[in-house]
C-alpha positions as CSV (number, residue, x, y, z in Angstrom):
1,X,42.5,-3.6,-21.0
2,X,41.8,-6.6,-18.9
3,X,38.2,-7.4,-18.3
4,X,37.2,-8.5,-14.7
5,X,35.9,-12.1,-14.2
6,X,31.8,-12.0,-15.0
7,X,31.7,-13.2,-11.4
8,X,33.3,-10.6,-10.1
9,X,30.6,-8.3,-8.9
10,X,27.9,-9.1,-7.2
11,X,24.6,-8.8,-8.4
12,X,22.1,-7.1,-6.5
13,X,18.9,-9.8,-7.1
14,X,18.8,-9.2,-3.4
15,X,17.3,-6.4,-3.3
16,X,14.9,-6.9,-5.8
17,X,13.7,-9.8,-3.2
18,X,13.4,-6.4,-0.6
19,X,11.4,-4.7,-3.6
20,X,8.9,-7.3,-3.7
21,X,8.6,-8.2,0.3
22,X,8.1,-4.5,1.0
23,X,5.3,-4.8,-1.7
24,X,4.1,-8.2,0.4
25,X,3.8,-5.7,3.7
26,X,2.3,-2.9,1.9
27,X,-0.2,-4.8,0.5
28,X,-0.9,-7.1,3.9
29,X,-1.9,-4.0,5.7
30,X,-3.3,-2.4,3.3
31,X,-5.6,-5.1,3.7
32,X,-5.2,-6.0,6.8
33,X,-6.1,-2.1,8.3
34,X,-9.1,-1.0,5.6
35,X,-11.2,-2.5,7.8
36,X,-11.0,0.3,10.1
37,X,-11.9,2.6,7.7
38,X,-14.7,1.5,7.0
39,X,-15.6,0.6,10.3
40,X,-14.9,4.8,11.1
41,X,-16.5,6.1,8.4
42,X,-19.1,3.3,8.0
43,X,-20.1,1.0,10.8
44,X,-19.6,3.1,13.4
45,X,-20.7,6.5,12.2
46,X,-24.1,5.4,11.3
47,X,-24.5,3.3,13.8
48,X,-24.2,-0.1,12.8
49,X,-21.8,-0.9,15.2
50,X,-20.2,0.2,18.5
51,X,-17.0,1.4,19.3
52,X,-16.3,-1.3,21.5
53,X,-17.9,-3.8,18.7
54,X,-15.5,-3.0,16.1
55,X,-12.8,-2.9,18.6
56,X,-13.5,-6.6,18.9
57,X,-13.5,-7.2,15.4
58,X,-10.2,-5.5,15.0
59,X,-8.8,-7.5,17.9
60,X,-10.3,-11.2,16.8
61,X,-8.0,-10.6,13.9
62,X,-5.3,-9.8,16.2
63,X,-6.2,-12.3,18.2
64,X,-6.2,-15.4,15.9
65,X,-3.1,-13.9,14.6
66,X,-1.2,-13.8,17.3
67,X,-2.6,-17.4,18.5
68,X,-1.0,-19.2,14.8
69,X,2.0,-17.1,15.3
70,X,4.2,-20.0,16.1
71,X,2.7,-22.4,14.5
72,X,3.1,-20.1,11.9
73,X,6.8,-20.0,12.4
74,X,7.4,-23.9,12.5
75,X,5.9,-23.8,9.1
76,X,8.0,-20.7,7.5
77,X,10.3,-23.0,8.7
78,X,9.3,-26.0,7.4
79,X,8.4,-24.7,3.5
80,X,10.5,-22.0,3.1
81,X,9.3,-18.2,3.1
82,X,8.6,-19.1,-0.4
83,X,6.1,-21.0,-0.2
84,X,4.7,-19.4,3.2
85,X,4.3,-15.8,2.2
86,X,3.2,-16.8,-1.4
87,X,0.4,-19.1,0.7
88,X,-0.3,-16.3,2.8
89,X,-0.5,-14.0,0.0
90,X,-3.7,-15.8,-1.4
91,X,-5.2,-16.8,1.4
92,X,-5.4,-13.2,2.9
93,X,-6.6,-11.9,-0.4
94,X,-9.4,-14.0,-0.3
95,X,-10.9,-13.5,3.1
96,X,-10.4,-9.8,1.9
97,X,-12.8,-10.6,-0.7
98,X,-15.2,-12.4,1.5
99,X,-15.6,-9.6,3.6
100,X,-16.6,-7.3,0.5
101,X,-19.3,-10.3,-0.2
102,X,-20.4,-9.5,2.8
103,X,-21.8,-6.2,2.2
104,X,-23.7,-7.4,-0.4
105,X,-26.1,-9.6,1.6
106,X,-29.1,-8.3,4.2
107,X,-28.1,-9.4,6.7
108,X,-29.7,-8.6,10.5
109,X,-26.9,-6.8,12.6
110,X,-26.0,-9.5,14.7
111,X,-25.2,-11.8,12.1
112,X,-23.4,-9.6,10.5
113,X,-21.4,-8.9,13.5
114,X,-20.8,-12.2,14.0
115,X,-19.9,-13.4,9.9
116,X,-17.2,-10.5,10.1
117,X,-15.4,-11.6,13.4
118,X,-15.8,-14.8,11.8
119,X,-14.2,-13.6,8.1
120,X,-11.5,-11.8,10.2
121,X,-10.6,-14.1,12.4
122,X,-9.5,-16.4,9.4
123,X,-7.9,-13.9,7.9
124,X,-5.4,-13.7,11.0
125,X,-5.2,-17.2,10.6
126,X,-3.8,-16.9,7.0
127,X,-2.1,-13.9,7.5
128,X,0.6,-15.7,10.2
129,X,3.7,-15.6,7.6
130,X,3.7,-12.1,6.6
131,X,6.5,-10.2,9.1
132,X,8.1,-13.5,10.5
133,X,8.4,-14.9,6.7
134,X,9.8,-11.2,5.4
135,X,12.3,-11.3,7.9
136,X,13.2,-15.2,7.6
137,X,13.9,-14.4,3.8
138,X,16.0,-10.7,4.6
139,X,18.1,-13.1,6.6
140,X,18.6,-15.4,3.6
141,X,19.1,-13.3,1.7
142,X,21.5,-10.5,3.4
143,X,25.0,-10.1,5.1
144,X,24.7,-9.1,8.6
145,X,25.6,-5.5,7.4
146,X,23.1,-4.8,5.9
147,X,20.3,-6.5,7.3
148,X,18.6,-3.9,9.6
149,X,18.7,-2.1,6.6
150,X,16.4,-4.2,4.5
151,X,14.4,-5.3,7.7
152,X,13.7,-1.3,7.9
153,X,12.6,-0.8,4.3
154,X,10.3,-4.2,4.5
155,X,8.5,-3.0,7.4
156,X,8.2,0.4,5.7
157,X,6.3,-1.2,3.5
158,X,4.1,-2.0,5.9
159,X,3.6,1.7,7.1
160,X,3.2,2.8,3.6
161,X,0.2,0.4,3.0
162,X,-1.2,1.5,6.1
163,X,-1.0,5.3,5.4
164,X,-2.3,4.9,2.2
165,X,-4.8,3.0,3.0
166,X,-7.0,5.7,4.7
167,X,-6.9,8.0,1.8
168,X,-6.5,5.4,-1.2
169,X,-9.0,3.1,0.5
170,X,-11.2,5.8,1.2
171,X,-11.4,7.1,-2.5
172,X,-11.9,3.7,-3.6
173,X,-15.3,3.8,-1.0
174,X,-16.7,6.7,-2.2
175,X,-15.5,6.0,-6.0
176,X,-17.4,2.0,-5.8
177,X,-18.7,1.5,-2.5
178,X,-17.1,-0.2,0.3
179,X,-18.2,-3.6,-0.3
180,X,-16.6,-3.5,-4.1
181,X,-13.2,-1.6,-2.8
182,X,-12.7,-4.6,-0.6
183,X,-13.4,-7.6,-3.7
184,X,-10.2,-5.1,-5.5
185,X,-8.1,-4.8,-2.6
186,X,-7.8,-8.3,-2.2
187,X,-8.0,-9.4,-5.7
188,X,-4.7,-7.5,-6.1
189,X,-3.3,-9.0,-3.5
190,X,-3.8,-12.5,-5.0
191,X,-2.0,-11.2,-7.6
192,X,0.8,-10.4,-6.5
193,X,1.1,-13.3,-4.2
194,X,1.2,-15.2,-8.3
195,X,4.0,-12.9,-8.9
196,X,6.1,-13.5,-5.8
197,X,5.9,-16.9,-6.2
198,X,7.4,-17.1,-9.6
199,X,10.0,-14.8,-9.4
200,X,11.3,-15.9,-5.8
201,X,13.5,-18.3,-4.0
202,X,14.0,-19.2,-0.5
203,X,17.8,-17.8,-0.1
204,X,20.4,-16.3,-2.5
205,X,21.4,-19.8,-3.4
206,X,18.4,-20.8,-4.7
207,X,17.8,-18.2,-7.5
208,X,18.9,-18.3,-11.4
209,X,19.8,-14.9,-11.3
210,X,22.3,-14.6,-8.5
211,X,25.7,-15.0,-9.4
212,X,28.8,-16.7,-6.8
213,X,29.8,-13.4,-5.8
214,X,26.7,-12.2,-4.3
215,X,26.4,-15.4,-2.9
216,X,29.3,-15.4,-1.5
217,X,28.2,-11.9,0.1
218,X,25.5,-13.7,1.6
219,X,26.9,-16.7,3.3
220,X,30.3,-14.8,4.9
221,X,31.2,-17.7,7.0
222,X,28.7,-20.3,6.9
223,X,25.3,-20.9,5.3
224,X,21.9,-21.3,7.4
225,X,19.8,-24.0,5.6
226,X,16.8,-22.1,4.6
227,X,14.2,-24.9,5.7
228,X,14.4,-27.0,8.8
229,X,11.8,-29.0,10.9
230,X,11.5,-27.5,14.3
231,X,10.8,-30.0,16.9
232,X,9.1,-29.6,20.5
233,X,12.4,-28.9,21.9
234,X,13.8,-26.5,19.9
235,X,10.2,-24.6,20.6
236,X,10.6,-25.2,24.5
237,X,14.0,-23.4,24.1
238,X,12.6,-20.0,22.5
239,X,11.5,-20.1,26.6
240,X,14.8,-20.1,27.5
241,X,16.6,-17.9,25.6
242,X,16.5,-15.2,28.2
243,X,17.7,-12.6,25.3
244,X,15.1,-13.2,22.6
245,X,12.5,-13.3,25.8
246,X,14.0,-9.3,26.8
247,X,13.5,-8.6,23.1
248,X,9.9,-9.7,22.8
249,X,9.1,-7.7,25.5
250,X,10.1,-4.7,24.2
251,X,8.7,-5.3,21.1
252,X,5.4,-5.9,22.8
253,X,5.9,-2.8,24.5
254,X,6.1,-1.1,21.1
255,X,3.4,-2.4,19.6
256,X,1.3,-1.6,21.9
257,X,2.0,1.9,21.3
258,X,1.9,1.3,17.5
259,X,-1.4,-0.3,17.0
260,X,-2.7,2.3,19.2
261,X,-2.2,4.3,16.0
262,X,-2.5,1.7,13.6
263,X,-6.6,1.4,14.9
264,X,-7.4,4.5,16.7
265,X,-5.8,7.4,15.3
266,X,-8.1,7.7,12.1
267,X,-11.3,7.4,14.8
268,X,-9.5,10.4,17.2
269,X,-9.0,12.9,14.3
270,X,-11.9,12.6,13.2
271,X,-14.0,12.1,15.9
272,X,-12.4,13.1,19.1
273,X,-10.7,16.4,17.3
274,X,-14.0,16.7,15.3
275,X,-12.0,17.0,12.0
276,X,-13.8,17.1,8.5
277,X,-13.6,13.7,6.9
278,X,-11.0,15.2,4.4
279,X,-8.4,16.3,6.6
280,X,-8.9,13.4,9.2
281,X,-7.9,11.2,6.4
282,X,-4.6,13.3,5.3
283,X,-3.9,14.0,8.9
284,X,-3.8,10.2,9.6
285,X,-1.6,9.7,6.1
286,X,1.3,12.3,7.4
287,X,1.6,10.9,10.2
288,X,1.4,7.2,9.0
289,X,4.0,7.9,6.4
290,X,6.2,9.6,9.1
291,X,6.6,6.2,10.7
292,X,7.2,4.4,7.2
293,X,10.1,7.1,6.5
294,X,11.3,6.8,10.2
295,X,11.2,3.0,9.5
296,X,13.6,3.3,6.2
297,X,15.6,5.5,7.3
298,X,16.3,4.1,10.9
299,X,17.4,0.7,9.4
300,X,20.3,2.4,7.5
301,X,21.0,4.2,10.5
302,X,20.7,1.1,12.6
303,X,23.4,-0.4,10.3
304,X,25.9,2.6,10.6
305,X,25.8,2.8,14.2
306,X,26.5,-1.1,14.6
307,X,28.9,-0.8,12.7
308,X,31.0,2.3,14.1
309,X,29.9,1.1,17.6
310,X,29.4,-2.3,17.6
311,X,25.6,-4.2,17.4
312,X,25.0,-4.7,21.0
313,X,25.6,-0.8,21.9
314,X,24.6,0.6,18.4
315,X,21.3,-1.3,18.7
316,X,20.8,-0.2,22.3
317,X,21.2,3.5,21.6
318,X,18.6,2.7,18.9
319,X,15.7,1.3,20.7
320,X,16.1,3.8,23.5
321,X,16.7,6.7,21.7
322,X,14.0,6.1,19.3
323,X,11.4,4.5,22.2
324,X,11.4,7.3,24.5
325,X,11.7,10.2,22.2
326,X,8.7,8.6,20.6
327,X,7.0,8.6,23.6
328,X,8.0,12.9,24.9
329,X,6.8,13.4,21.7
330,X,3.1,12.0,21.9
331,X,2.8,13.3,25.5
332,X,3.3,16.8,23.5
333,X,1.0,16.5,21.3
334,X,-1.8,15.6,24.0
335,X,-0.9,19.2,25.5
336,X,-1.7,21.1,22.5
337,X,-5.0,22.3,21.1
338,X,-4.0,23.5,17.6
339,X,-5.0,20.2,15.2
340,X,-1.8,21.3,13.1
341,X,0.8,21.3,15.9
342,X,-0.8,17.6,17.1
343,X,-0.3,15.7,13.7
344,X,3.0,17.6,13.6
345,X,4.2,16.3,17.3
346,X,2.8,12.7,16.4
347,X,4.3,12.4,12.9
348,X,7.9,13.1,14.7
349,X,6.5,10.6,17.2
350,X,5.5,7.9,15.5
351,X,8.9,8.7,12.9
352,X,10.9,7.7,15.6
353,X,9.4,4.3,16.7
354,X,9.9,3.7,13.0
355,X,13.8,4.1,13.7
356,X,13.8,1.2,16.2
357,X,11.7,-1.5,14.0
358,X,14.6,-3.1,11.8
359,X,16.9,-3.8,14.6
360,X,14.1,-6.2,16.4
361,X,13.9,-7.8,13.3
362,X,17.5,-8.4,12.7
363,X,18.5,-9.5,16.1
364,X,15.7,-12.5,16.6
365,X,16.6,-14.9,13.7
366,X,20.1,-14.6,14.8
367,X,19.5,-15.3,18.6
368,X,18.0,-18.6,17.1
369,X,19.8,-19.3,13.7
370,X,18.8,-23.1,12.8
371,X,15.2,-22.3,13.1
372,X,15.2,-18.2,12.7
373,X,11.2,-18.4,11.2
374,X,10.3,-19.8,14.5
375,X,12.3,-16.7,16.5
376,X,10.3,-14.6,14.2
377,X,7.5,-16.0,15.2
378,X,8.1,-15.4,18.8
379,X,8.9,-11.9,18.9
380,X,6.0,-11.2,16.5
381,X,3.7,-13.1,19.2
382,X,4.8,-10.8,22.0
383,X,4.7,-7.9,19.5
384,X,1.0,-9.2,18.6
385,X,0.2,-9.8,22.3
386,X,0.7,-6.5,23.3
387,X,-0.5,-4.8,20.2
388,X,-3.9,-6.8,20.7
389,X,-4.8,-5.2,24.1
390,X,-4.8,-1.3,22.3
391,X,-7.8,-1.8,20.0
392,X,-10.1,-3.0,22.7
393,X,-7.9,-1.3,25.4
394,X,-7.8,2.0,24.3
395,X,-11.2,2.9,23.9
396,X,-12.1,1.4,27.4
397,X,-9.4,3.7,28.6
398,X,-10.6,6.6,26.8
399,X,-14.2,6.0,28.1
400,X,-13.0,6.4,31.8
401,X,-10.4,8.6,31.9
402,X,-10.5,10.2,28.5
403,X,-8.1,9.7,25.4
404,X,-5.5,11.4,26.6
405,X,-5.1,9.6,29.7
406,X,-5.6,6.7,26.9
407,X,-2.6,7.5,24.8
408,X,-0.6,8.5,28.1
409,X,-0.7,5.0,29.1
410,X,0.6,4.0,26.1
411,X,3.6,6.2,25.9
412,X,4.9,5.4,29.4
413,X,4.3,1.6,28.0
414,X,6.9,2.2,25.0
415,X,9.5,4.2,27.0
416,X,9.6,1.3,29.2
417,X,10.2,-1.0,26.5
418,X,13.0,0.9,25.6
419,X,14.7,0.4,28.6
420,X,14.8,-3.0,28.6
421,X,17.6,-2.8,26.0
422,X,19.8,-2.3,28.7
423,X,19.7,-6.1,29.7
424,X,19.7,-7.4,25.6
425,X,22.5,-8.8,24.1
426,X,21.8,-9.0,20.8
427,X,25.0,-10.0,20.0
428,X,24.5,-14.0,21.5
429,X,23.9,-15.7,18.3
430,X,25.9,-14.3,15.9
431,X,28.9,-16.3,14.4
432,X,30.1,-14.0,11.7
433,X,32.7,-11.6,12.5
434,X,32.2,-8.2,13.7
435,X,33.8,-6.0,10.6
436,X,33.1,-7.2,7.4
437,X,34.8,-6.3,4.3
């Protein structure tokens, strides 16, 4: 018998590299969302703190976030995703820490107020590289045909650590108190950020354990260097790229709709519906972990439509699809009265928003290739922009008109972002070939 060549086969380090990114985004909201829990079951329910006030600290977080976005990008660009996320890693662990420190000083309301806009408002600082440096590395690390794919189980990750972090987060309150479940939460996130940063690499090329035939996977027709310096007019140009401006529009449009959830839907169960503490927190973990299945399972699907239809009309049919059944199916559950039948209607509605996710994430770094970290960056700004006007949005809404007027707003908001798929080509960048062996 003839053996093969040992090169032969590819090895599959690159998903290991998804493995560990998806453990990045489950642990980056995991700490980047507890603080709602705490501010339901804490702040606001015995009176601490407003509504409105801890919509403010939610959204200085988003806020600051969304600000170092691109500056963020320039310097995912600049380092590597390596380096970024393992930076961003520590530094969002620690502010996590510092807002458990927090609890354990008297201090008057007001400064307290104002120490933990202050704490979260670095923590969006340091918290820049997460989603734009995930999807930099994914496109690294991954043939076209599969990247929507990865992209989907990365930001699944992301939904898993914010569904678990209502129940999970919550034990850990009542098990140590909240100010000692925050020094944990972001002590293990430190951690990990260690981790990463030892067993990583920029791109495919970079790592030990890769052999030439899953690099050769990788780089099908040519290679993207995996850090470049972005100058003032390759930033001034993300302006004019008329398709990655279409796309950050609908993925504000989305987010909008998503943080809605992300912020509020823990708050509506259990205070709007009136649910015991309990089954608010497993009501907001099904529907939560809808979204993180839709996610994972709508980047696969993303992939299989591109490639029996082609990635400008698969990926349309995608976002569509996805965006306004998402949306019927919230406007459902805001016409039912049985608490059951609500978390069922917004699990399937949140599951598919979760199929459209990968595809934004594949198609910016390839509408700007030399500088794909920056591209990141801008969609995730537009995706931050609009996500920052739900947390102090919403409850604004919901004061006047009442939350379902609230959440109606947002679901004729996502089914519009749907529709501007009609006008994105998310085919423009691409130089590898449409079927790949």
């Amino acid at each position: 018998m003839i053996s093969s060549p040992p090169d032969s086969r590819p090895t599959n380090i690159r998903w290991l590299i998804v493995l560990m990114l998806m453990g990045f985004t489950f642990l980056g909201h995991f700490n980047r969302n507890n603080i709602s829990v705490v501010g339901s079951e804490q702040f606001i329910k015995s009176g601490e703190l407003t509504e409105q006030q801890m919509g403010w600290v939610y959204s200085t977080f988003l806020f600051v976030y969304t600000c170092g976005m691109l500056p963020g990008g320039w310097l995912i660009d600049r380092l590597g995703p390596k380096r970024a996320l393992a930076g961003m890693g520590i530094g969002m662990g620690g502010c996590v820490i510092l807002t458990g420190l927090l609890g354990f000083m008297k201090l008057s309301l007001a400064a307290m107020l104002l120490t933990l806009i202050g704490i979260r408002g670095l923590a969006g600082a340091l918290s820049v590289a997460l989603h734009p440096g995930a999807a930099r590395s994914v496109s690294l690390w991954f043939p076209f045909r599969e990247r929507s794919t990865a992209n989907g189980l990365v930001t699944a990750g992301a939904l898993i650590g914010v569904a678990t972090c209502y129940p999970v987060f919550g034990w850990l309150m009542d098990r140590f108190n909240w100010p000692e479940a925050f020094v944990l939460s972001g002590t293990t996130m430190m951690v990990f950020a260690v981790v990463w940063a030892f067993l990583s690499s920029d791109d495919v090329s970079g790592h030990s354990w890769t052999n030439d035939a899953e690099r050769n996977l990788v780089h099908i027709n040519d290679r993207v260097p995996s850090r470049s310096t972005a100058s003032w007019q390759d930033l001034l140009r993300l302006f004019g790229n008329l398709q990655l401006l279409l796309l950050t529009l609908s993925y504000a449009a989305l987010s909008y709709f998503q943080y809605l959830f992300f912020y509020w839907l823990g708050y509506y169960f259990n205070d709007v519906l009136k649910l015991p503490t309990a089954e608010s927190r497993q009501a907001t973990f099904t529907v939560l972990i809808a979204m993180a299945v839709g996610m994972a399972f709508g980047g696969w699907y993303s992939d299989w439509l591109c490639r029996r239809f082609g990635h400008r009309l698969g990926c349309r049919i995608m976002a569509m699809t996805g965006m306004g059944t998402s949306s019927a199916l919230a406007l459902l559950g805001l016409f039912t009265t049985d608490p059951q039948q609500i978390v069922l209607y917004f699990a399937l509605a949140v599951g598919a928003l979760g199929l459209c996710e990968g595809i934004f994430w594949t198609t910016a770094p390839t509408l700007e290739k030399r500088t794909g970290g920056l591209a990141c960056a801008f969609l995730n700004t537009g995706g931050n922009a609009g996500g920052l006007l739900a947390p102090i949005f919403t409850p604004y809404l919901a004061k006047e008109f009442g939350w379902p007027a609230a959440i109606s707003v947002a679901c004729v908001v996502c089914a519009l972002g749907g529709l501007l798929w009609l006008g994105i080509d998310s085919e423009a960048g691409r130089t590898e070939p449409q079927i790949e062996s």
